[in-house]
N, C-alpha and C positions, 0 to 999 in steps of 0.2 A: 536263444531268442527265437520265438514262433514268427514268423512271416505273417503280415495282415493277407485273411482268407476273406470274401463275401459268405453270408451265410448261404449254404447250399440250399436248391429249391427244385422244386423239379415241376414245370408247368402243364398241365391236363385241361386244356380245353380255358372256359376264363376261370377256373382255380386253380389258385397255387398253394403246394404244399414245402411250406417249409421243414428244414431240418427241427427249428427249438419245436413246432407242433410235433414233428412223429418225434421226438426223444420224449415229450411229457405224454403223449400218450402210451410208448411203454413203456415210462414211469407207472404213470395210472394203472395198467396190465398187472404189471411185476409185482409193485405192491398191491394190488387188489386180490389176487391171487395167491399171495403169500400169508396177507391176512385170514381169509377164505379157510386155510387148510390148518393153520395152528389155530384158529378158533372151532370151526369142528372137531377138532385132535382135542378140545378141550369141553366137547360134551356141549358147543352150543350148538344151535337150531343153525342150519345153514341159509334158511327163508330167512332169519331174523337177522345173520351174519351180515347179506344184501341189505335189507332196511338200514343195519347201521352204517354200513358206509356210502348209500345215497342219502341220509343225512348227513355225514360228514364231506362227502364231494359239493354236496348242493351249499353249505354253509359256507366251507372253505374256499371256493369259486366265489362267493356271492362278497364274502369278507375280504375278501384280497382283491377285488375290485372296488369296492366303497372307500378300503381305507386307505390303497391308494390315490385314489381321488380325493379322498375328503381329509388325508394328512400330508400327503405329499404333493399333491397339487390342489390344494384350497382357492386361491385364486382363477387359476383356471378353470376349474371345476364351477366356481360362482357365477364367472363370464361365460359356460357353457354347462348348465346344468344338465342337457339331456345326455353327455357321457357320462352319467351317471347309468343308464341306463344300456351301453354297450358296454355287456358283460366282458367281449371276447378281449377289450382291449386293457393294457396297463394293469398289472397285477404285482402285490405286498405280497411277501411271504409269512412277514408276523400278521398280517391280516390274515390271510389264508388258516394262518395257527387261531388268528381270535374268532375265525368264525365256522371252523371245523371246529372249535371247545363247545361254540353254542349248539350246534347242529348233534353233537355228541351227545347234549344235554337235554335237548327236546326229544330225543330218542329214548334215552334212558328214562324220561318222565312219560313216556307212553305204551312204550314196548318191553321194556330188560325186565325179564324176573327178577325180583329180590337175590342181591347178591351174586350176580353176575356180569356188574357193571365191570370191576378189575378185570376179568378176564378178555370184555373186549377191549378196552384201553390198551392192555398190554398188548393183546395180539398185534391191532394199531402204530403200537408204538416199537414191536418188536421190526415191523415190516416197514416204516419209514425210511430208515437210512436206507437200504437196501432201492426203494423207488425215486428218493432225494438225489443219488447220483447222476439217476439218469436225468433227471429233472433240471440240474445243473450243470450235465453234460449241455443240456440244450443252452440255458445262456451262454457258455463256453462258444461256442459255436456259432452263438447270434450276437456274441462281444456284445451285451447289455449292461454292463456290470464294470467300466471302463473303471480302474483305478490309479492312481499319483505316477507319475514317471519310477521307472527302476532300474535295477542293472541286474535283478534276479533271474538264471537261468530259465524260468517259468514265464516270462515278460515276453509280453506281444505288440507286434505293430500294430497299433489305432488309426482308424482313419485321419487322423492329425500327422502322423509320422512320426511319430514319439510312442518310446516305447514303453508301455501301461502293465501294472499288476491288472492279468485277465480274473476277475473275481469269483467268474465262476466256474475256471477250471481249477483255481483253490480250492474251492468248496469243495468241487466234487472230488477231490483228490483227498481229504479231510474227511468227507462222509466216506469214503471209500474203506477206510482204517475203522470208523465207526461201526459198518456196516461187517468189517470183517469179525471184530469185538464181539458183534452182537452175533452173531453167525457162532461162535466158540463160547460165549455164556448161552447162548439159545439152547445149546445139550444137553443140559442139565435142568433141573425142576428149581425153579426158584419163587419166592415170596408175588403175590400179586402188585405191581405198582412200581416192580423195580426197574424195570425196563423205560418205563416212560419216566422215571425219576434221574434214572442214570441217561437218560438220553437229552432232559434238560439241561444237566450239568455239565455235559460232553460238548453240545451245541452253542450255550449258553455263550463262556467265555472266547469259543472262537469267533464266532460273530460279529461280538462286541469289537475285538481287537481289529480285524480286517474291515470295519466299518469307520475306523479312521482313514483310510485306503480311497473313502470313494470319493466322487468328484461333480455326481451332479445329486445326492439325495441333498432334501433341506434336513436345516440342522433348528432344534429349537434348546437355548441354552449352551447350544456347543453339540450337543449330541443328534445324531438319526434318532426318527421315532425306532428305528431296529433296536438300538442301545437303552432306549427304556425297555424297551419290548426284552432284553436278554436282561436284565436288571430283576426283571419280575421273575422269568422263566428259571433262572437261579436261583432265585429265592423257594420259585416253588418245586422247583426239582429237589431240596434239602428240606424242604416240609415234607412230600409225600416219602421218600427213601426214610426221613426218622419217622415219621407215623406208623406207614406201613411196613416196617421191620421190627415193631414190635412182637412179641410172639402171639398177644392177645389178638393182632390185627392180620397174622401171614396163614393167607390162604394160599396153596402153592398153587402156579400158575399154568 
């Protein structure tokens, strides 16, 4: 059993820096940089590498605050519309995924040469779990993520006094395996598409499972919007892996 910690902060004048900001900031580092080097390694433009992932940071930021707001607190949201507009606060992670797709896609319709949209996807997708840890080290840390009472070695005291599945040191324990998978398939030259296919399917059904665990998302039908959101991401993790492992479709990555 972990002991309930305050999340660590260290104060500088009137800002304060929290521990879950510097873990997702080098989340952001780690994978930004991981991305960076396997997609130059693969013949892209390095100027053009930058454009795509400030579309996808600006999307993904932009998405994971709207649809938290606007799915997960609707009412709220209604009685105070201009948190709408405080980006820094409450953040989705399937938003963040819904709006790094679109920001991916406004990139590709203005910038990607023909036929080199796979190869930044994958890069993308090869460098996530790898930054996803850290990223869920921070909830770990900031107990955002408080789940059902347990008796599992892993289980933390919440400020209730009861002892909670911590969700996001799951996670990151979970991407952790992920990330080392993709670290021992990343050696080798494989099919465009396969990394972000295999990493929907990887992700997919964990998600879903430990999202019966939580205790303050809403639910519509019985389920979190997350469990729609890994409903979809499975479905499209097994279209893109049989599409593009066709032999007509595998451009090696």
């Amino acid at each position: 059993m972990i002991p309930y910690f305050p999340q660590p902060e260290v104060q500088l004048g009137p800002v304060t820096i929290h521990a879950f900001g510097v873990l997702v900031a080098c989340a952001l580092l780690v994978g930004t940089t991981i991305v960076r080097r396997r997609a130059t390694a693969q013949g892209l433009p390095e100027r053009e590498v930058g454009r795509f992932l400030s579309w996808i940071l600006i999307g993904g930021f932009a998405g994971a605050h709207l649809v938290d707001r606007l799915v997960y607190f609707p009412r709220a949201t209604m009685a105070e519309p201009l948190s709408l507009l405080r980006f820094w606060e409450s953040l989705s992670s399937f938003g963040g995924f819904l709006g790094g797709t679109v920001g991916a896609l406004l990139f590709f319709r203005k910038h990607a040469a023909a036929g080199s949209s796979w190869k930044y996807i994958d890069s993308f997708a090869y460098a996530f779990p790898f930054a996803w840890v850290l990223g869920r080290a921070g909830c770990f840390v900031a107990y955002d993520h408080p789940g059902r009472p347990t008796g599992f070695v892993l289980g933390e005291v919440y400020r209730d006094g009861v002892v909670r599945h911590n969700l996001g040191l799951e996670e990151a324990i979970y991407t952790t395996l992920v990330a080392a998978l993709f670290a021992v398939l990343g050696r080798e030259r494989r099919f465009s598409g396969s990394f972000l296919g295999l990493l929907m399917l990887l992700y997919a059904p964990f998600r879903f499972s430990v999202d019966f665990l939580r205790i303050v998302d809403v639910r519509y039908g019985g389920l979190t919007p997350g469990q729609y959101g890994c409903v979809a991401m499975a479905i499209g993790g097994i279209v893109i892996l049989m599409a593009r492992s066709r032999p007509n479709a595998r451009t090696p990555s």
